[in-house]
Structures are given as C-alpha cells and as structure tokens.
N, C-alpha and C positions, 0 to 999 in steps of 0.2 A: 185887618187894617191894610189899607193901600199902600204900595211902595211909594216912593219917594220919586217925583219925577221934575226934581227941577235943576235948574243948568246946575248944579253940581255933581250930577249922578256920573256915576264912573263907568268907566267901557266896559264891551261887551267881555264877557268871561271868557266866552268861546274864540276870541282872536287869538289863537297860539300862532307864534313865529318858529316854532324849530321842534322839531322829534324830541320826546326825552331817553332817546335808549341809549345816543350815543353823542355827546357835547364834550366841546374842545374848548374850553377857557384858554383864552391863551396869555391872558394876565396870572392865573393863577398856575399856568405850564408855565411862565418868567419866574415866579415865586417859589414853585416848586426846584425848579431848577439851582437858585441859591438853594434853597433847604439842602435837597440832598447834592450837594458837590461832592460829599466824602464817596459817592460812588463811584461818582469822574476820576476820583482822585486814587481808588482801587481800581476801578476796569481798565484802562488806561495806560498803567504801569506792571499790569498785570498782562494786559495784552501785549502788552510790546514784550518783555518778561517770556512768554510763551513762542512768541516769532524768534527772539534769542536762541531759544531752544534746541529749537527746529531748525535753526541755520546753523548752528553749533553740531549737531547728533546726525543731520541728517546728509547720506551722501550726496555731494550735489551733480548734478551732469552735466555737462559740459559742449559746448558746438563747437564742431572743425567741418571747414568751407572749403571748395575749390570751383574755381570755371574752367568749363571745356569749352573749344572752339571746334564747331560739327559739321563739316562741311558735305552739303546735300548736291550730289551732282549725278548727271544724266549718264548719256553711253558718253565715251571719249573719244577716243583717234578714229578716222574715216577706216573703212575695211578695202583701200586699196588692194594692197599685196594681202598674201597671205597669214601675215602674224601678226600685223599693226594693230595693237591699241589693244587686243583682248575685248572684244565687242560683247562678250556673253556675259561679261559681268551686269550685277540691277541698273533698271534703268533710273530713275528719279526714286529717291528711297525716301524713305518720310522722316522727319527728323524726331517724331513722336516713335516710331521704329525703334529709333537708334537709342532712345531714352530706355524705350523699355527692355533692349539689349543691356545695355548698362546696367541698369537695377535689374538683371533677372540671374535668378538663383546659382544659373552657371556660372555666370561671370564675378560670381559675388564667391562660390564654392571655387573656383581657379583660383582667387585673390587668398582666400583663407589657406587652402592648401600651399601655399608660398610664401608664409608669415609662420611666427612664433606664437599664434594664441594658443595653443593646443590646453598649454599650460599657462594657469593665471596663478601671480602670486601674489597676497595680500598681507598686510602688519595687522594685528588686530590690534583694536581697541578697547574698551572698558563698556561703552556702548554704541560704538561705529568701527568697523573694518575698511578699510581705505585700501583701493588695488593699485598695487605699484606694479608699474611694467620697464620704463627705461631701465634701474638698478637696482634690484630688489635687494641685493646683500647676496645672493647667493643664488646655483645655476642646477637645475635640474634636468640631468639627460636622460633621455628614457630607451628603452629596448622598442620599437613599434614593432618587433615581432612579439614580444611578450603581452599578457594580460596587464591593463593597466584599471585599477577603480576608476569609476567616474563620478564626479559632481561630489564628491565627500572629501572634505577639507582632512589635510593630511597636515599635523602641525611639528614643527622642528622647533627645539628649542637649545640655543646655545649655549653651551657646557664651557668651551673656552673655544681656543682659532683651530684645534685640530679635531673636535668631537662635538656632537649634538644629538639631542635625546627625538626621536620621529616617532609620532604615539598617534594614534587613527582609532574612532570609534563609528562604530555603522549597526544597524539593525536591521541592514541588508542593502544591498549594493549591485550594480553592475561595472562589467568589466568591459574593455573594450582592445582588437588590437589591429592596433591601427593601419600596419600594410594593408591590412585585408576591413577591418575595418565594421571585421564580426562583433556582435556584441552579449553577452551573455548574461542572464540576470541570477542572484543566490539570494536567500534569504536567511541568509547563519549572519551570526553577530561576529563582532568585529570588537575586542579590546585588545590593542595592539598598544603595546610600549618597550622602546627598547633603545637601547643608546650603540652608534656608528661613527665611526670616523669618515672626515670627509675628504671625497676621491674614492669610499669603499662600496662597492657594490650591494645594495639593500634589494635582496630577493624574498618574493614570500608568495602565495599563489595569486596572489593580485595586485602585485607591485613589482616593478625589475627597474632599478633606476641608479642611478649615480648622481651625489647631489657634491657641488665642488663648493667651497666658500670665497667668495670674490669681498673679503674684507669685512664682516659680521666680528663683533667679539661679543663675549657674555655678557649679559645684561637681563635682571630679575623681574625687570618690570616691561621688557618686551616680550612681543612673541609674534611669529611668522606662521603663517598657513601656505599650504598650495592646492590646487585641483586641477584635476583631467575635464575636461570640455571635448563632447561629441563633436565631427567636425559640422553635421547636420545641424545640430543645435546652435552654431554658431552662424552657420548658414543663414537661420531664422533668425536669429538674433539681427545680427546687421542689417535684414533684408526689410524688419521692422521699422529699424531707424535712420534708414536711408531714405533721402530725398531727393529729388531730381526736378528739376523746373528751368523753364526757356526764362532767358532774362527778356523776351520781350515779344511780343506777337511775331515777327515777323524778322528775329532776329535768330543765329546760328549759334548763341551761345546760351549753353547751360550750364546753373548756378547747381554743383554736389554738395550738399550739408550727412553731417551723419552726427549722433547726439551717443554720448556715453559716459561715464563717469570719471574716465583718465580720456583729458585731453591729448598728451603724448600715442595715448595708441589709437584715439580720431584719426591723429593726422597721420600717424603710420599708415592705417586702412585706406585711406582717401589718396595717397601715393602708393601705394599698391596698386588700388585697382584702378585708377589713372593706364598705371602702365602694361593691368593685364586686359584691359577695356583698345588700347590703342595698338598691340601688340595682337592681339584676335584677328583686329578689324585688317591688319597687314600682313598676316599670317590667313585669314581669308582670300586676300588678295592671288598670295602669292601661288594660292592652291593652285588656279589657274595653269597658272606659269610652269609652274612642276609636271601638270597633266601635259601639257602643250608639248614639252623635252620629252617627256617619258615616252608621248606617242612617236615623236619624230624620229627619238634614239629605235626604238622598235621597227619601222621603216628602213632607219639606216641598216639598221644590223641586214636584212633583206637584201637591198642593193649593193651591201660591200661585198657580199658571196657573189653576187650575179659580174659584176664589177671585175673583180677577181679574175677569175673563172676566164674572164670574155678577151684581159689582158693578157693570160697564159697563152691562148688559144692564139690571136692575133699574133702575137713573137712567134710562136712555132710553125703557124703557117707564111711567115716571109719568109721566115729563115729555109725550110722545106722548099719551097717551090722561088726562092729566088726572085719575087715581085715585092714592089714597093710602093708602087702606087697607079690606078685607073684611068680608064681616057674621062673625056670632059661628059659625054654622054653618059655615061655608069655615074659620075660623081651628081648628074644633074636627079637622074631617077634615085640614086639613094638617097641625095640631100629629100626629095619629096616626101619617100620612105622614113627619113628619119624624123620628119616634123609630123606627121601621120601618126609616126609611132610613139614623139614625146607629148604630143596632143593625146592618145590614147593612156599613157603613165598618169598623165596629170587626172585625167575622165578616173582611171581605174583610184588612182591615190582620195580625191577627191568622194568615189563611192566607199571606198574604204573608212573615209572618215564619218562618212552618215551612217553605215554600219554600224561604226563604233557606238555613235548619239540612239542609233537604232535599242544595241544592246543595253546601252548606258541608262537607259529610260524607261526602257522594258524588265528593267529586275522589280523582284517582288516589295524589296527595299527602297523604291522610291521616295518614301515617305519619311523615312530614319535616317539615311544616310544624309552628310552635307555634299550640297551638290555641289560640285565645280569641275564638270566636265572639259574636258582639251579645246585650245579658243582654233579655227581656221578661219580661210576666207567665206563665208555661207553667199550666196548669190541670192538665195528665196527668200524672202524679208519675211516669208509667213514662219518659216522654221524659226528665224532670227529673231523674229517677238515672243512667240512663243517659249522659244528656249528666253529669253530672258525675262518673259511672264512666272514661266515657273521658277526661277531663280530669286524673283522678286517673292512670291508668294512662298517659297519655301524659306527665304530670310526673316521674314514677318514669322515666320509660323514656328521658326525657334525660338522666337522672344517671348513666346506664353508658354507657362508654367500647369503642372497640372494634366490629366490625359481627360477629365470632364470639361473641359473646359469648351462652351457651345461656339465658341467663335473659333476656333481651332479644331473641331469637327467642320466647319462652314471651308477653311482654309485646305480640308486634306481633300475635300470636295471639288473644288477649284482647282485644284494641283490637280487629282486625275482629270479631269476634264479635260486641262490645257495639254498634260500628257499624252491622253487621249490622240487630241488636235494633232500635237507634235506628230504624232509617232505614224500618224494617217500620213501627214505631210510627206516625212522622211520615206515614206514606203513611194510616194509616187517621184520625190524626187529620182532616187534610186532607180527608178523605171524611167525616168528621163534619160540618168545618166548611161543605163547599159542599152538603150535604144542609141545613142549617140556613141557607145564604143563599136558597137555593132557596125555601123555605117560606117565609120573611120577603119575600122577593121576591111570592108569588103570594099572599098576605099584602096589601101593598101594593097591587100591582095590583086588590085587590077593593076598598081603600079608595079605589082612585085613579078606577076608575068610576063611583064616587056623585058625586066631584068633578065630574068629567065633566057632572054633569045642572046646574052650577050656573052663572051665566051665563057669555060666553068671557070678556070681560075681567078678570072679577074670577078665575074659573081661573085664568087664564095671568099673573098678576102672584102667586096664593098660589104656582105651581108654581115661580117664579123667587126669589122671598123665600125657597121653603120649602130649596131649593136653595144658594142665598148663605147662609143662616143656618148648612145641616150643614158648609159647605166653612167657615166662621169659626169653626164649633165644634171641629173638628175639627184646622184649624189651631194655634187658639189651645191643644188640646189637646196637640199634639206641640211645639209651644214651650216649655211649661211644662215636658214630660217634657225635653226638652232642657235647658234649665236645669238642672236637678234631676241628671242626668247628669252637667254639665260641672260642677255643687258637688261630684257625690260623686267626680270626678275631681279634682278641688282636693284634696279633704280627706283623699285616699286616704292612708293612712301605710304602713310597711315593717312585717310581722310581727315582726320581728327588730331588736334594734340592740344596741350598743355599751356591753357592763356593763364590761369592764376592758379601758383601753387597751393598746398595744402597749408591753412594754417587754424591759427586758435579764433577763432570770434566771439567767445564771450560763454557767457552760464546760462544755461536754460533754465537749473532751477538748485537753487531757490533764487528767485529776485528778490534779493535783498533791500532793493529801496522800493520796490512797489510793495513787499510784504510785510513793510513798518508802515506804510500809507496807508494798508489796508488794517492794519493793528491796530494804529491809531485813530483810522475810523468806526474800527468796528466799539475799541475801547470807547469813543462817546456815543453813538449809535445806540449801544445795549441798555446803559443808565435811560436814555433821552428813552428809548421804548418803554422802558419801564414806566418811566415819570408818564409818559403820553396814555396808557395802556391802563395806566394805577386810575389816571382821573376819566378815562372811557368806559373803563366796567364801575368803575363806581356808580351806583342808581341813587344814591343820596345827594338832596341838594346841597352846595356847598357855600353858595353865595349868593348876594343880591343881582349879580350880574344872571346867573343863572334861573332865576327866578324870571327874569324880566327876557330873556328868552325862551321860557315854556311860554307864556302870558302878556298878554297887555294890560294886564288888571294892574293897577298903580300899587308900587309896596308905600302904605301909609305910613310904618315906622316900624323901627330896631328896636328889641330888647335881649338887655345885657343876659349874660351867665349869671346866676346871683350863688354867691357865697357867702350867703348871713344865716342861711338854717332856718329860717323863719318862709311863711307864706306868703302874709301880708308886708310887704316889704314897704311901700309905702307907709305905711300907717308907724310900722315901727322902725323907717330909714327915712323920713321925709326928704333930708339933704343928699341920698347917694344918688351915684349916678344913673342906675334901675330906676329909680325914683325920677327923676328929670325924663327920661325914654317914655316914659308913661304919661310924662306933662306934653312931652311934644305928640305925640298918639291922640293924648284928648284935645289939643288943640288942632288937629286934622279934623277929626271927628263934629267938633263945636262946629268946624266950617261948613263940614258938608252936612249938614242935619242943622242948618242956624233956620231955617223956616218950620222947624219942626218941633211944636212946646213942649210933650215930653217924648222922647226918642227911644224906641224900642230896638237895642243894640246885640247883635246874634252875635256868640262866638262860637266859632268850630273850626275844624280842621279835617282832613281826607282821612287821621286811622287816627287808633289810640295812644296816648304816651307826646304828644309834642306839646301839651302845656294849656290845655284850651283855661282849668280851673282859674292855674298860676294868674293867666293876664286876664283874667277876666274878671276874678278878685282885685286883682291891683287895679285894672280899670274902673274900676266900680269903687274903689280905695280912692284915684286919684281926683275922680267925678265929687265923692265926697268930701275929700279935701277942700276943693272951691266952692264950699257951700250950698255945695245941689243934693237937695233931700235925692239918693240914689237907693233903689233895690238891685242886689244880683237876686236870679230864681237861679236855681240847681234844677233844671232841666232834662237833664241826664239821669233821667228815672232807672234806668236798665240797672246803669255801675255808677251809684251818686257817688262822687269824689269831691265834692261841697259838702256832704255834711260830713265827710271827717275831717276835713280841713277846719271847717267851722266848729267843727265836735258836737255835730247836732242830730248822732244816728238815731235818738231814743227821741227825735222829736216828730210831732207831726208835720206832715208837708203838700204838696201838690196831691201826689195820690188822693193822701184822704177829702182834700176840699174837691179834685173832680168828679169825687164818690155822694160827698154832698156833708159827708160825716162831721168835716168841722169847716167854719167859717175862715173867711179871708181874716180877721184879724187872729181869728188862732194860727194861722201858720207865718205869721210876718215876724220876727224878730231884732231887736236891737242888735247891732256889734257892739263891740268896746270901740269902737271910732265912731266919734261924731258923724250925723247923718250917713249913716251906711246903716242899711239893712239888709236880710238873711231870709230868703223864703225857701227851706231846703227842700228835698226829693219826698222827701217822706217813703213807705215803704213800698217796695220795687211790684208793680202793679203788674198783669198780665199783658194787659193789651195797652202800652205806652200809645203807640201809635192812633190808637182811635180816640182813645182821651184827647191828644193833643186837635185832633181835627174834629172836635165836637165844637158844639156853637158856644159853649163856655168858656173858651179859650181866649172869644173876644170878648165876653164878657168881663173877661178876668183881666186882660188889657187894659180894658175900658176905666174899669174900675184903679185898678194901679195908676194910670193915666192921671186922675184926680187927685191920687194923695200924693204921686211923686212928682219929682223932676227927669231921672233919667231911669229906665229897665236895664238892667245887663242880664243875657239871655245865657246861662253855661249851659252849651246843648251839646251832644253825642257827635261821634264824629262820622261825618258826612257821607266818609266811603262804606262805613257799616251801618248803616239802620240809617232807615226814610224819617225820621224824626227831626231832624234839625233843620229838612228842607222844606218840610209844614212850618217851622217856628220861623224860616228863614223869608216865605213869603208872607209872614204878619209884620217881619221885623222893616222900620225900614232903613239900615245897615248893618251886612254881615263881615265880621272881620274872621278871614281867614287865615289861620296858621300855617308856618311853615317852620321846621326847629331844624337848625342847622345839623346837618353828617347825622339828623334821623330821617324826614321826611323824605318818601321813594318818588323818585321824578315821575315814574309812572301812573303812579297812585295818585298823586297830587296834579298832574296836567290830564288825567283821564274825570277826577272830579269836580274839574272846573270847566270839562266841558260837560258834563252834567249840570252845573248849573245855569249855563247859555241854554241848554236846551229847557230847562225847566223856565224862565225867561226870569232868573234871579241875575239884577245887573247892577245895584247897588254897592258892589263888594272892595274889600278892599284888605290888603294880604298883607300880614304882621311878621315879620321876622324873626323867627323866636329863638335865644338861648344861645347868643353870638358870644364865642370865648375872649374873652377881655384878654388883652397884652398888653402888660406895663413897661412902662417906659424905663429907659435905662435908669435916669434918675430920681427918679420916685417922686415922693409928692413935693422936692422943692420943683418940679419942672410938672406938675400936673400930671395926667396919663392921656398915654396916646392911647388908641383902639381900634383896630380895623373890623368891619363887618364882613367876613367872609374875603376875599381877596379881590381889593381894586375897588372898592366901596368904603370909604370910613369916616370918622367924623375926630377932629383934631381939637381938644378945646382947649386953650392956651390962658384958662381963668388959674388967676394966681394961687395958694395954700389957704384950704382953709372954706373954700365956696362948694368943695364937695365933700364929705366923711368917706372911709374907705368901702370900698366895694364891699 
C-alpha cells in the first residue's frame, strides 16, 4: 500500500533540533527547583554552619603596616678641602637596593636578636591555642648559656600564686644555647612532671630557667604552654611574611606589611626593624668618618714627636748661642724652603693616603669585608669612580642572600674588575706623586745651597725654625681636619626614616564577610548543580517540551497513567479521563487519514516496555466505540503481547494464515466490545521478517480493507527488529511512542532518524503513561494534570462528566 501524500502529511522525521545526550529544560530546572528547596534549606545553613566553624577554631592572622621614607641620593658636598662631604660614599643607589637591604635576612636577624621572641607563650584551648605576647600571666628567664629544648611545648599549670606544676613530654628533642647558638639533637623520651615554686630555678639537662608569676591564680579549666624558637627559624619565619613594596612608580616611599597571628608582636617587629633598618643605614654612614679620624689620629701621633723634638731643639739653640732672629735674606730663602717643603708633606701625606686605598683594596678579603675606607681630597676622578663603583657594587652585593646565588657571583666579578681598575690607577697615581716629590725635593735642595753660603749660626737656627714651623703647620692642619671629621660625624643623619608608624590593619584570615558570601553561595550553587546535573545525565524523556526538541515530528496526543488494572480501558472506562486522551488521538488521526477509506494505522516505539499493545488496543477500543467496524492485528510475532492481553495464546493467528494453514476468517475474532476485532500472532514463526515482506501481506490488507473500516497495526518495536518498518511503509500512519522517565533520548532520536532515512514521513509521536496530579481539591474542583513539565491540559468540567481515573 502507498503512503499517504496529501497536505496532511507530517514533517520530515529526520528534522532534529538538539543533541539528545545533554538538554537543559529550563522550565522543568524552575520546577525542580520548588520540588527540592529542602536541599537550599540544608546546604545553606549548613554552609554557613561550617564557615562558623572555621572562624570560631581557627587561628586567624592578622596585618601590621608601616611606610618608610627612602631617600636616593647622588655624591654630596664638592671635594674642595680635604675632608668635605665624604665623597667615597655610593653614588645614586637604587631604591629596589634599599628594599632588598630591608627585607634581607641580616637585617631581619639584627631585629630578632633585639626582641623577646626567643620565647613564645600560648593559653591553650579545647581545640585552638592562641599566642599571647604583650601579658602572658607569667615571665620566663632563661640561662643562654645553658641547654635550652626547642620547639616542644613546655606546660605550667597553676597550683595557687606561689607554685605550679611544669610537665613536658618529647620523643626526642633538640637543644639549643643560645650565646653560642650550638644546637644539639637527642632521641630519649621526655616524661617530665614535676611541681616548683615561682622565682625557683628549674634545672634539668635541657632546661635552665626561672619562671616569675606576674599575676596568674589557679584555675582548672586553664592552662599555659611556652617554647624555645631557633633564632634562624625565626629569621625564616618573618622573612616569609614580610613585604615591602614602593607606594608608587616613581615615588620614595615604601609601604612594610608583615602578617602573623598576634597582632601586638606585628607591630612590635615592624618597630624594631624600622629602627634597626635606619640605624645600619647611619651607622654605615658613619664608618666613613671613623676611618677618616682613625687615619688622621695616626698622622698626628707622627708629627707631634717630629713637632716636639724640633721645639726642644729650637729653645736650646737660642738660648746656647744667644740669637733670636735672621737677616731678611736667610728669612726670604727659608720662607722658599719652607713652602718646598710643606708642598712636599702635603705630596708625601697625600701618597701615604693611596698607599693606604692601595693596601685597603689589595687584601684578600675584598669581597667579605664592608667597605668604608678613610674619605680624602682624591684629585683623579678615575680613582674616585672607581672607588665609589665598588662601594656601590659591594652595597648591592650584600643585599643577596645565599653564596649560589648567580647574580652575586656576576657582582664579585664586577667588584674585582673595578678593583682591578682601581688599584692600576693608584699604582700610577703614586708614580705621579713621588716623581713630583722628587723634583720639589731637588728643588729645595738648590735653594738650600745658597743657605749654605750664609753664616752657620744664623743657618742652623733658619733650618731648625724653618723645620718646627712645617711640623706646627701641618699639625695644626690635621687637627682641624679632625675636628671637621668628628662634626661631620656628629651631624651625620640616616637617608631614611619613619613617615607612618607601625600599626594594626586588619585580618588577613579568615575574612569573615567574604567567607559567609562564599558560604552562602556555595550553599545554593551545590543544590542548583545537583538539580541541573540530576536532569543532564538523565537519558530518559521527561516531557513534551523535550520531545519537541529531539524532533519535528508533531506529538499528536497524551495518554494518562491508568490505574484501573484492566487493559481495555476504554471499553470498560468509557467516561475516564484515559478514555477522553484516546478520543482526542482519534480525532488527530480521523483528520490526517480523512481521504483515506479504510486507514492502515502502525504502532510502535524505539525499544520494548513503553506501551505500544496498551494504546493500540484502546486505539482500536476507541475507533470502535464510534461505530467503525475496527481490526487490531498482533504483529508482533517475535513476543505477541496481544494475545495475552486478549487471552488468545491457544489460538490461531498471522503465522499460520501466512503459512497457508488456515484462512483469513479463521484467525479474525470477535471482542466483547462492539465492532472491535482480534487477529492475534498466532505461533512465534522463524522467519517474521520475510513473512511480513511477502506479496501476501498486501494481499491480506487488501482484503481486510474490504470487510473493515480501520486496521490497527501492534508491531515490534522499531529500534530492535526490521519488522515494523516493512509494516510501517504499507501503513499509511505510524504513531510513535514515547512513555515518560522510560523512553532513552538516545534511542528514540537515533530511531527517528532512521525512519527519515527509510523515507517513512507520515508519523506522528504519542505520549505515553503521563503521571496524573490531583488537584488539592478533588473532584468538587475537577483535576488538574500536567504532562511532563510546562505542557498540560486544565479542564474545568464540573463533577461528574468524568469517573475517576
């Protein structure tokens, strides 16, 4: 038989609009959402419940802030004279330098060793220990020459105000002592308990302490801990949680944060090293200035013997020989003599000072030692970069930590180099300078011949004046520059100091109001994945909205859930509501098949169990109801599920008529309902399949055609056995099943492109087994019913136009 091609025909099978692996209803995620609230209403309270917790148990830590003002400056005072300014200090020093001076381990180990952490003391709690540092309740002094435990909680428990019980347990331990700062590891157990009075001296081989009470009394439900802290370990400690940052590109100031769980000893640390950070930087300064006095006093000491000496000599020769003073001639050649010769002091002091820079630069310790060599007047600008090349490059090159460290191998590199440079330099200045005492010398010596002709006494009293006058000028010369030293040592101040002191700025953790934000989102986030998650892996259709995005096939009609126990529901429910879903079906049906006199009608489904018999009985039920002489055929030779419905396993059926055995009126049977007839399977054949696609088949149409009004086809279902898609193109409409939360989206949108490609286009998709929901108030208000979610049908007929479901 031909299909059916007139403007009623329904679209093409094969038009699917959406994947079926993964579909987001988002009417039925609205509905879901009412359904399960009681999970909003546990996660929710339960997550907040747990951030409680967690902010209640756990210890929080806490930020203390300060800014430094860092001032980055060049060389200073011009090198007129000889001592102005200290020229040899760095020249433009980098303020990324100076950061990492600050945060580097020395300056962090200076600050620790000038604080009380040694010792931490803590309250314990039930499930949180909390470290008190300003008042603990009580003061523990230790021996640093003795052995002291480390890192193992030592608990004291108050007996009354003059005694307390101090009980320690370890299953191995090190000691540590702190002058010297050896440390020693044991692996012997430790149960210690023992009661002392306080102010009494508790010695044992790894404890020496003295513990005072600053106002503790007894109490059962406290208790106090303390421990020993490496100073190294603490070193690391702070040097992790320290932070340093410029408040701006191109700005002098930086913002010190440091994070730890007692605010109080933040801000302690961050005032400490403030002032052992700004205290270095002036105490570098002053090295300078120290060296400067130290070389001059050294000089002095020199010229106050020659000085001396020269002033003896001078009184004993007037007084001896009765002269007091020379004619104008002797006084003009000595004054010549004596500039000769304070020009030659100055040549010699001035070689003595590169000498100095010569040896200073030449030790093997260049590298380790901090530089701050003695400042003078330097004349060579190449000595005088140099020397404050490497002052600059040995400053940077103490702020890295570590002896691998590749960029501080790069720096010891640089440094001998410019050493190098220097020490070339100094060698030739040096050859400058004693080529120019030379000359001044044979200089003098010419003026000191002429002397020579002038009488001896009056000579030998100019040479002894001329002599005591260079050594008091020269004296009274490095005195002054001393002086001048020890002011600009006075005066010196710190590059850096103290724009915003130390204080609290708040909790780092827990954030208490962002970790109820996240609580509370996580609380409906978790329900809402579930709900979204529940209907994404689900593969079962759920609804008619779902349906109609696998497909474009039109869903011709709903049918109810039936709970009446019976098959034929129709027949024996004419008035339910089942019954009516099957009147609206057949009147789809009448329309699209109204050019067609008796209508060969397929039903099937993509797998087994979604109801093909059910509706295709009551279709064939409701067809006879309106007077249409109707046959259902059982089809479904394989696994006939008609004739136990019908109870007609012991009867003959299709088998045997397409064997030839018995006649078409032997296998037609009456129902107990008016016009409906029963052609059952009869017995389950081998070869279904070729039966069905033998020329008999239209034969057997043809013939049915004649005595009926409508066929109803119950055939196999579609995704297993070729059987129903031979019946499907004799039929011409196939209604397709779909039975709610069974049918797999897979299954069901992979079979329906199977029948686009088989070119069956006739079709049209049945809803089957929709859970009925009754209304709050029963049958005085009718029933409501939704089909699947966002689909339903509302019917507002008074009591009594339907019986119950």
């Amino acid at each position: 038989m031909q299909q059916n091609n007139s403007s009623n025909q329904l679209r093409n099978p094969n038009s699917q609009n959406q994947s079926p692996q993964f579909m987001l209803d988002y009417k039925k995620l609205l509905f879901d959402l009412l359904r399960f609230w009681w999970l909003f209403a546990i996660t929710i309270p339960l997550a907040l419940g747990v951030v409680l917790a967690i902010h209640r148990y756990s210890p929080p830590i806490y930020r203390a802030s300060m800014s430094l003002l860092m001032e980055e400056r060049g060389t200073e005072n011009s090198r007129e004279s000889m001592m102005e300014g200290f020229g040899l200090t760095p020249g433009q020093r980098s303020l990324d330098n100076q950061i990492a001076v600050l945060t580097s381990r020395d300056i962090i180990r200076k600050t620790i060793d000038q604080l009380d952490f040694h010792i931490s003391y803590f309250a314990a709690g039930r499930l949180k220990d909390t470290e008190v540092y300003s008042n603990p309740g009580f003061n523990v002094q230790m021996d640093s020459s003795a052995a002291q435990i480390l890192n193992v909680p030592i608990y004291i428990t108050i007996l009354n105000e003059n005694q307390f019980e101090l009980s320690v347990k370890s299953e191995g331990f090190n000691t540590i002592h702190y002058n010297t700062e050896a440390t020693q590891g044991s692996g012997s157990l430790i149960d210690f308990e023992e009661t002392f009075s306080f102010g009494e001296l508790v010695e044992t081989p790894w404890l020496r302490i003295i513990i005072k009470n600053n106002g503790l009394k007894a109490s059962s439900d406290k208790a106090y801990y303390f421990e020993f802290n490496h100073p190294e370990s603490l070193t690391s400690y702070f040097s992790s949680v320290l932070n340093a940052q410029k408040a701006g590109e191109n700005s002098t100031i930086v913002n010190i944060s440091v994070t730890g769980h007692n605010h109080q000893k933040n801000t302690t640390f961050l005032n400490k090293l403030s002032e052992t950070f700004i205290h270095a930087n002036l105490e570098k300064k002053n090295q300078i200035a120290t060296n400067t006095i130290n070389f001059i006093e050294e000089q002095l000491l020199i010229i106050s013997d020659s000085l001396s000496k020269k002033g003896t000599e001078l009184s004993s020769y007037r007084t001896e020989h009765q002269i007091q003073s020379v004619s104008s001639e002797a006084e003009h050649l000595f004054t010549q003599i004596q500039e000769l010769t304070t020009r030659i002091s100055e040549n010699r002091l001035t070689f003595n000072y590169y000498d100095y820079l010569h040896q200073y630069f030449s030790s093997e310790n260049v590298l380790t030692k901090g530089l701050a060599p003695a400042s003078f007047n330097i004349d060579n600008p190449i000595i005088s970069h140099q020397i404050n090349k490497i002052l600059e490059l040995n400053n940077e090159r103490l702020t890295l930590n570590g002896q691998s460290n590749p960029y501080k191998n790069e720096l010891d590199k640089q440094i001998l180099v410019a050493r190098n440079t220097l020490i070339e330099a100094i060698t030739n200045q040096k050859d400058i300078i004693d080529e120019s005492i030379k000359r001044l010398e044979e200089e003098k010596r010419s003026i000191t011949s002429q002397l020579y002709q002038l009488p001896e006494k009056e000579r030998r009293l100019l040479g002894i004046e001329r002599q005591f006058d260079l050594n008091s000028e020269v004296y009274t010369f490095l005195l002054r520059k001393r002086s001048e030293a020890q002011i600009q040592k006075a005066s010196n101040t710190s590059d850096h100091s103290l724009l915003e002191k130390p204080r609290f700025t708040g909790t780092v953790y827990p954030q208490k109001a962002s970790n109820y934000q996240k609580a509370l989102f996580a609380g409906f986030l978790l329900p809402l994945i579930f709900i979204v998650l529940r209907q994404l892996l689900n593969n079962r259709i759920t609804s008619t909205d779902e349906i109609e995005k696998l497909t474009s096939i039109p869903v011709i009609g709903h049918i109810m859930h039936s709970y009446k126990g019976v098959t034929n529901v129709v027949d024996s429910h004419p008035r339910s509501i089942i019954t009516e879903t099957f009147r609206r079906v057949r009147t789809r049906l009448e329309y699209l098949t109204a050019n067609v006199k008796t209508p060969i009608i397929s039903v099937s489904s993509s797998m087994p169990g979604e109801g093909k018999t059910f509706c295709a009985l009551n279709l064939a039920a409701v067809f006879a109801y309106s007077k249409k002489k109707t046959v259902i055929i059982g089809y479904d030779m394989r696994k006939p599920g008609l004739n136990k419905v019908m109870d007609l396993d012991n009867y003959e059926g299709l088998s045997q008529y397409y064997i030839g055995k018995v006649s078409l009126d032997d296998i037609i049977h009456q129902s107990e309902q008016e016009n409906l007839f029963v052609i059952p399977s009869g017995a389950v054949p081998p070869n279904p399949s070729e039966l069905i696609s033998s020329a008999k088949t239209d034969e057997f149409f043809k013939e049915l055609g004649n005595r009926f009004d409508v066929i109803i086809l119950d055939t196999p279902p579609m995704g297993v056995v070729a059987d129903p898609v031979l019946l499907a193109r004799k039929s011409d409409t196939l209604i397709f099943l779909a039975r709610q939360n069974y049918t797999i989206r897979e299954a069901f949108s992979e079979t329906l492109r199977h029948l686009g490609v088989e070119g069956i286009k006739n079709v049209g998709i049945l809803f089957n087994d929709i859970q009925v929901k009754k209304g709050k108030k029963g049958a005085k208000y009718g029933y409501g019913y939704g089909y699947g979610y966002g689909y339903g049908y509302g019917y507002g007929y008074g009591h009594g136009y339907y019986e119950e479901q």
